[in-house]
DOKOLDO-154061 format. One line per 4 residues: number of its first residue (from 1); their letters; for each residue x, y, z of C-alpha. Coordinates in steps of 0.05 Angstrom, whole numbers. Example, Ala and Ser with C-alpha at 12.3 -4.5 7.8 and 13.67 -1.06 7.14 Angstrom:
BEGIN
1	as	246:-90:156 | 273:-21:143 .
END
This chain:
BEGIN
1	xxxx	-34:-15:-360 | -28:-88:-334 | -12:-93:-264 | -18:-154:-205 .
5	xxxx	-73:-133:-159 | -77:-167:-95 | -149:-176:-86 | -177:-172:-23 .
9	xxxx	-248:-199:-40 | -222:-273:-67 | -236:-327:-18 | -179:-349:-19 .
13	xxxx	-137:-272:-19 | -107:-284:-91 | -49:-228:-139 | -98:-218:-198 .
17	xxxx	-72:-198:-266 | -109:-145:-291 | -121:-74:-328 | -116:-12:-284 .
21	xxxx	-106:56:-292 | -40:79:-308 | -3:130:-248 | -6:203:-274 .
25	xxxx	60:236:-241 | 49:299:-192 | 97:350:-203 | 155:319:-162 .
29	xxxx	157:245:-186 | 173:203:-245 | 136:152:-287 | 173:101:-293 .
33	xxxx	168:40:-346 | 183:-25:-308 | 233:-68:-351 | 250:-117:-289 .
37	xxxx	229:-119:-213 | 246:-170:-160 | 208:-202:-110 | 217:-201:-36 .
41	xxxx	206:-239:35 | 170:-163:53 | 125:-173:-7 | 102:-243:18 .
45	xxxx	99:-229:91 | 62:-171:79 | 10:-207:42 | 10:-253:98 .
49	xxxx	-2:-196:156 | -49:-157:110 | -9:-103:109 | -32:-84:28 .
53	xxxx	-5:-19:-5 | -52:33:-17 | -52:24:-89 | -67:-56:-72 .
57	xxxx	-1:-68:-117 | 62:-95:-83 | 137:-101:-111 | 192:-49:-90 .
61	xxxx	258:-60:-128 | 245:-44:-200 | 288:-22:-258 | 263:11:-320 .
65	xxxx	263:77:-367 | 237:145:-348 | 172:151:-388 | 151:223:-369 .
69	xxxx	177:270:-304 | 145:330:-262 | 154:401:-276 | 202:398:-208 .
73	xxxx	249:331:-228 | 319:349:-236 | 366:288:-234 | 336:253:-290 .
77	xxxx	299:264:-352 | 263:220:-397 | 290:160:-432 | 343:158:-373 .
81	xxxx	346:81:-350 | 339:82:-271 | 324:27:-215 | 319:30:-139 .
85	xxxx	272:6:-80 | 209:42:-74 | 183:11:-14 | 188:79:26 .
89	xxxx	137:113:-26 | 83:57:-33 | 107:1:-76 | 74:-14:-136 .
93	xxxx	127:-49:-180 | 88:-112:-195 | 63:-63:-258 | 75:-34:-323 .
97	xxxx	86:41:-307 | 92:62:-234 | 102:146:-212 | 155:154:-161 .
101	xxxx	192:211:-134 | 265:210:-154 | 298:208:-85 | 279:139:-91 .
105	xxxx	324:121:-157 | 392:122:-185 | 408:118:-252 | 420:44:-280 .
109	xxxx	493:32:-315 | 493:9:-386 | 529:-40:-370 | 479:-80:-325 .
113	xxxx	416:-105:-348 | 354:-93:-320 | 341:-156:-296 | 410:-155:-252 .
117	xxxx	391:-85:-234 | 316:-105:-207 | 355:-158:-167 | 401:-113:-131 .
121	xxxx	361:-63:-84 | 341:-76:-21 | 374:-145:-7 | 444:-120:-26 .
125	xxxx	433:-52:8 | 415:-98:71 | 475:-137:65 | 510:-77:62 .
129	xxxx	482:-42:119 | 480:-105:156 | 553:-113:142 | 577:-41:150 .
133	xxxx	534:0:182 | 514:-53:242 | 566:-102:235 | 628:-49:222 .
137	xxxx	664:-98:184 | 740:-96:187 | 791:-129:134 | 824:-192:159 .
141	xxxx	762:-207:208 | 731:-280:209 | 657:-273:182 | 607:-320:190 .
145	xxxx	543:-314:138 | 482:-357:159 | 427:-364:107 | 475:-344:56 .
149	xxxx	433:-381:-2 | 377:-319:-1 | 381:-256:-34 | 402:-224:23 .
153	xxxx	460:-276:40 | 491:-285:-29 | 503:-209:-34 | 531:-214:37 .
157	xxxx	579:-269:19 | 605:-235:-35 | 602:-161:-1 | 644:-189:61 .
161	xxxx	697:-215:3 | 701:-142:-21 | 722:-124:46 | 777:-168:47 .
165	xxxx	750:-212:107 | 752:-292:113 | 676:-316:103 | 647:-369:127 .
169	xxxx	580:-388:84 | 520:-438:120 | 474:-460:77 | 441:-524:43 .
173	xxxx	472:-580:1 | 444:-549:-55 | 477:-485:-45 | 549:-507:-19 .
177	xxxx	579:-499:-94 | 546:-430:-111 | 573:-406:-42 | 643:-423:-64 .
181	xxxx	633:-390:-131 | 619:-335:-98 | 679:-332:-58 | 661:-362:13 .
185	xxxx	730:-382:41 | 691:-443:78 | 623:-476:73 | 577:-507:122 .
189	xxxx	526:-545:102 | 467:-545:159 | 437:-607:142 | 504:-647:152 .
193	xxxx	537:-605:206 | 525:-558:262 | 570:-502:249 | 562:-485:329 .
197	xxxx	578:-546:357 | 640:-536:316 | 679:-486:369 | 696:-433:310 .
201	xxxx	689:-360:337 | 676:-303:292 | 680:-231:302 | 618:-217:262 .
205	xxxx	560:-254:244 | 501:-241:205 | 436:-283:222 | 392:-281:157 .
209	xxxx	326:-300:170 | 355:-341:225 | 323:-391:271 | 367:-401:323 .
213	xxxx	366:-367:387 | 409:-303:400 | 443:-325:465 | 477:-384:410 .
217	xxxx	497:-333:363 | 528:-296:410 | 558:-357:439 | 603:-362:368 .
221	xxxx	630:-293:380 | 698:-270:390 | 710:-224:448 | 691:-158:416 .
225	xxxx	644:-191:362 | 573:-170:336 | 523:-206:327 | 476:-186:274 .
229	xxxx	400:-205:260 | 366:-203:190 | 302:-209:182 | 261:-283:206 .
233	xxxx	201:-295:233 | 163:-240:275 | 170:-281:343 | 258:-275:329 .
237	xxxx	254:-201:307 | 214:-190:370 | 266:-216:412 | 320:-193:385 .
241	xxxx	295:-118:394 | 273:-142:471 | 342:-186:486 | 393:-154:446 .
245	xxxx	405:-104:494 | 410:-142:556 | 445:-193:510 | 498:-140:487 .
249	xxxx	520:-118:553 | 591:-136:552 | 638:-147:506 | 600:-179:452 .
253	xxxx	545:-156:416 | 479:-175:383 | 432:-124:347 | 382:-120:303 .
257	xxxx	374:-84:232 | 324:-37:206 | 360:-31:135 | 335:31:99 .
261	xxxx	329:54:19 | 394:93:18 | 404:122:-58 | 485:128:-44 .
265	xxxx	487:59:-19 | 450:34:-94 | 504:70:-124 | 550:42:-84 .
269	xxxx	532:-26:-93 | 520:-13:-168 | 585:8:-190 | 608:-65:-157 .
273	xxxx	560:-101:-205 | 584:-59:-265 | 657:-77:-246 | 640:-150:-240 .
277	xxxx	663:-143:-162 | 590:-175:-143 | 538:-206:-183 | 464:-215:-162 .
281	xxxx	438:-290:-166 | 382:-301:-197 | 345:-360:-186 | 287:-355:-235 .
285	xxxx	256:-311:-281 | 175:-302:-294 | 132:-262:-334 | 91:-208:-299 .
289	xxxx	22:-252:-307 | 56:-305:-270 | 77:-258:-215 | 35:-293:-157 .
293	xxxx	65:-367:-179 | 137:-330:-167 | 107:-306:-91 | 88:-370:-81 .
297	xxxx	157:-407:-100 | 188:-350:-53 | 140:-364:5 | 169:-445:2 .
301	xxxx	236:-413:23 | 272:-452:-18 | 296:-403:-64 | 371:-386:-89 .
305	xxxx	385:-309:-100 | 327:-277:-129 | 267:-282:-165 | 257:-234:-225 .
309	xxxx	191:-201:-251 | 201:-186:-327 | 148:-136:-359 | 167:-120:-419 .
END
């Protein structure tokens, strides 16, 4: 099959498109046909800390067709048309075929193409969380999104409409009309005005790959607010783990998230795209031979929504 390899022995490291040997399933996974897979900040940063998967193949939300299952797979059989994050079992979605156990999937509406499927895994199930799980959003609440021009933060924009809250989108001239198409009550744009220095309070905030420092995002809480941190640079995730705590004490809150591959959140979140509740942005769209041009766009940080991997 053709797969990206990221090749250690390039000067510089480089994602090489070549032949490899296709998975052979064990008894409790599924080989899966990629259709679609997205790429993610993890895949880059990874790269970046040398942090390779053991196959040397990154990628972790893919969506595709069941090619062949294990004598012990019972959810799905083949010819079923699944997708889900499989960055708990190893990765390996920058491929053709990749094996997986079926904990990992869900099975992929009719409705929703893959490409929109690939998109949705783990930045809308880290909105999600991030939303619900840390932030225990409430209807009627006042919700501030910062970063909301990523993958993560145009799912959370729209996921904070769903719950009926009044969202506040920051973001980049560039992004200020998407945010409103996807429902952001108001828009700040960063470059032209400093959504702090504005006085607003919110009772929950989420900070997606955010740079500023955690004593001013808890400084734009209400009283009984949270605060919570997405991602950024190793440095902020650092000290949000160290400060949060001391940082929390009292009435308002700042915490971190450690989202999680949850197969009842995809089908949560799934049935939303299939309704036409949410819809996954996608910036651009690249062949799998040009996967390491897309991780290189993504690594710029300038992208809107998603990037999409087609294989087939």
């Amino acid at each position: 099959m053709k797969a990206v390899v990221y090749d250690k022995s390039n000067s510089p490291k480089t994602l090489v498109f070549r032949d490899v040997e296709t998975p052979v399933p064990n008894d409790n996974e599924l080989l899966v046909k990629i259709h679609a897979v997205s790429v993610n900040a993890g895949d880059y940063r990874s790269m970046k800390m040398g942090t390779v998967p053991k196959r040397k193949i990154f990628g972790s939300d893919i969506a595709g067709t069941v090619e062949a299952t294990g004598k012990n797979i019972r959810q799905f059989a083949v010819g079923d048309e699944v997708f889900g994050d499989i960055s708990a079992c190893g990765l390996g979605g920058f491929a053709e075929f990749v094996a997986v156990p079926e904990t990992q999937l869900a099975l992929k509406p009719a409705g929703v193409s893959f490409e929109a499927a690939a998109a949705v895994p783990m930045s809308a199930v880290t909105a999600l969380q991030g939303l619900r799980n840390i932030g225990n959003i409430q209807p009627g609440q006042k919700v501030l999104i910062c970063g909301a021009g990523g993958g993560v933060g145009t799912f959370a924009v729209q996921l904070a409409k769903y719950f009926e809250t009044e969202v506040t989108a920051v973001c980049s001239t560039g992004n200020a009309e998407l945010m409103r198409t996807l429902g952001a009550d108001y828009v700040v744009d960063y470059t032209k005005e400093d959504y702090i220095k504005s006085g607003k309070r919110y009772d929950l905030i989420v900070a997606v790959n955010g740079y500023q420092t955690l004593s001013v995002y808890k400084h734009a809480l209400n009283p009984g607010g949270t605060a919570v941190i997405v991602g950024g640079a190793l440095s902020q995730i650092l000290k949000s783990l160290l400060l949060g705590p001391i940082l929390s004490l009292g009435g308002r809150k700042v915490r971190v998230l450690v989202s999680k591959p949850d197969s009842q959140d995809l089908k949560f979140i799934i049935k939303l795209v299939e309704a036409g509740r949410i819809r996954p942005v996608i910036d651009r769209r690249y062949p799998l031979s040009e996967t390491a041009e897309a991780v290189r766009y993504l690594s710029e940080g300038h992208v809107r929504g998603k990037l999409v991997i087609t294989c087939c």
